[in-house]
C-alpha positions as CSV (number, residue, x, y, z in Angstrom):
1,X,-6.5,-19.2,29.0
2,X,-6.2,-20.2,25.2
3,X,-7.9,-18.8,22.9
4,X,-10.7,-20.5,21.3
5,X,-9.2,-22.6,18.5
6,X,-12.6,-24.3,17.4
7,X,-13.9,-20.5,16.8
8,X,-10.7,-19.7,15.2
9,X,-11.2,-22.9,12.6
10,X,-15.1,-21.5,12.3
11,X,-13.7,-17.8,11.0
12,X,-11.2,-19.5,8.7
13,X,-13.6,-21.2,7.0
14,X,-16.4,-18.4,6.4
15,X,-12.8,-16.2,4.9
16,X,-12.0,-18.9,3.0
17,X,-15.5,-18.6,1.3
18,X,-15.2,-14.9,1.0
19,X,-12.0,-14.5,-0.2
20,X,-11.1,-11.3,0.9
21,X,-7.9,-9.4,-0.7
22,X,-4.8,-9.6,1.4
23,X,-6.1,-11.8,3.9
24,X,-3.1,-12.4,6.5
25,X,-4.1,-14.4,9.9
26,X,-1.8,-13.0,13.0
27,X,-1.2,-14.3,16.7
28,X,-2.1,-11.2,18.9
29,X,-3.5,-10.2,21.9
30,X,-2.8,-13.8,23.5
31,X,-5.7,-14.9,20.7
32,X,-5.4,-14.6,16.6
33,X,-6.6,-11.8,14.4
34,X,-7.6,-12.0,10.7
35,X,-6.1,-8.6,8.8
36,X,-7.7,-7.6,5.4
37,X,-4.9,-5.7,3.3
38,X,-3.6,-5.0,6.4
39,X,-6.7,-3.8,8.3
40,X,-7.9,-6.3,11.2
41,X,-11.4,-7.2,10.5
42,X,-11.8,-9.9,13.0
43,X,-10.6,-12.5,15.3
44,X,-10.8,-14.8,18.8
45,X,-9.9,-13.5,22.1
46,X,-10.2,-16.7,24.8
47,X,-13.7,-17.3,23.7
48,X,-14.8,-14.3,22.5
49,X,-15.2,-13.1,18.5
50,X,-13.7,-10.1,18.0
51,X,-15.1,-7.5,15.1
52,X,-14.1,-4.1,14.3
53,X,-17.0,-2.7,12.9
54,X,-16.0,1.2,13.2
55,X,-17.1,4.2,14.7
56,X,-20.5,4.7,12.5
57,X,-21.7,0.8,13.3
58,X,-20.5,0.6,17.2
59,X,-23.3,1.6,18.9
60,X,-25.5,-0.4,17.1
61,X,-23.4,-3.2,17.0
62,X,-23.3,-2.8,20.6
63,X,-27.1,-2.7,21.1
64,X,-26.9,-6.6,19.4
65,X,-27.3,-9.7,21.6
66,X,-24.2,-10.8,23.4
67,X,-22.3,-8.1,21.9
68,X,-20.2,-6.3,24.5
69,X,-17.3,-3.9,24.9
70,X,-13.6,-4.7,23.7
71,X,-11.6,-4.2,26.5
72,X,-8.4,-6.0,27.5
73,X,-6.4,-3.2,28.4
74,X,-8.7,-1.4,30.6
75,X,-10.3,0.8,28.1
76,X,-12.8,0.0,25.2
77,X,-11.6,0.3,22.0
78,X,-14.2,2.6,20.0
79,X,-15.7,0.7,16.8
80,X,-14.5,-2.8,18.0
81,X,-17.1,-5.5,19.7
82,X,-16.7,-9.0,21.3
83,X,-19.3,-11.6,20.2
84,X,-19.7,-14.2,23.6
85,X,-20.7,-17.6,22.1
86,X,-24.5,-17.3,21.9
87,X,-23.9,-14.6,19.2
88,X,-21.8,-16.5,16.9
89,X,-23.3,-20.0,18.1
90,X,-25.2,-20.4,14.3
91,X,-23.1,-20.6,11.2
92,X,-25.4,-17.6,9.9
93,X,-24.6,-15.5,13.1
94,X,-20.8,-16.5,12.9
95,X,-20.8,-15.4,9.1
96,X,-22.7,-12.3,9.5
97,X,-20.6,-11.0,12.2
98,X,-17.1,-11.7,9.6
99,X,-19.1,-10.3,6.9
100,X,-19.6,-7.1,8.8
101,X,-15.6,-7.1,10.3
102,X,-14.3,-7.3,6.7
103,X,-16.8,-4.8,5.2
104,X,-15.4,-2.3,7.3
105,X,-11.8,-3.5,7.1
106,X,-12.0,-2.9,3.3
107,X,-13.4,0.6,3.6
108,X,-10.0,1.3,5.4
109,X,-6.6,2.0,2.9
110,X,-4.4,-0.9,2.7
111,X,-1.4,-0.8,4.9
């Protein structure tokens, strides 16, 4: 399965707004990710968002409606969550969730 280009077109246009530093968008995973100065912060697996929120905000990022587990290689990645569509249906949920992913990618150093 593709991923998820409509969702894809949605994140592009919430970064666009925010203008992050270093913003680089990558094909990955069989989906795309959006890096911050080097640091994912987001992106689309098939139809899921993707947002790497960290270790400190995972649980309760987790805990969140329609959040779940990031898991394509047969174990979770600690401090990343997939968004199914009801969680990033609304423009404010979609730009919340990007918001958060490149928050945390600019607390990392830039690679």
């Amino acid at each position: 399965m593709a991923y998820n280009e409509d969702l894809a077109q949605r994140i592009r246009q919430v970064l666009d707004e925010l203008e992050p530093p270093g913003l680089v968008e990558k094909n990955m995973f069989g989906g795309v990710g959006f890096m911050v100065r080097g640091n994912m912060a987001c992106g689309v697996h098939k139809d899921r968002l993707i947002v790497r929120v960290g270790p400190e905000g995972y649980q309760e990022a987790l805990a969140r409606p329609h959040a779940g587990l990031f898991d394509i290689t047969g174990r979770p990645m600690t401090g990343w969550v997939t968004v199914a569509a009801g969680g990033y249906e609304t423009q404010s949920d979609l730009e919340a969730w990007v918001r958060e992913g490149v928050g945390f990618a600019l607390t990392l150093p830039a690679k």
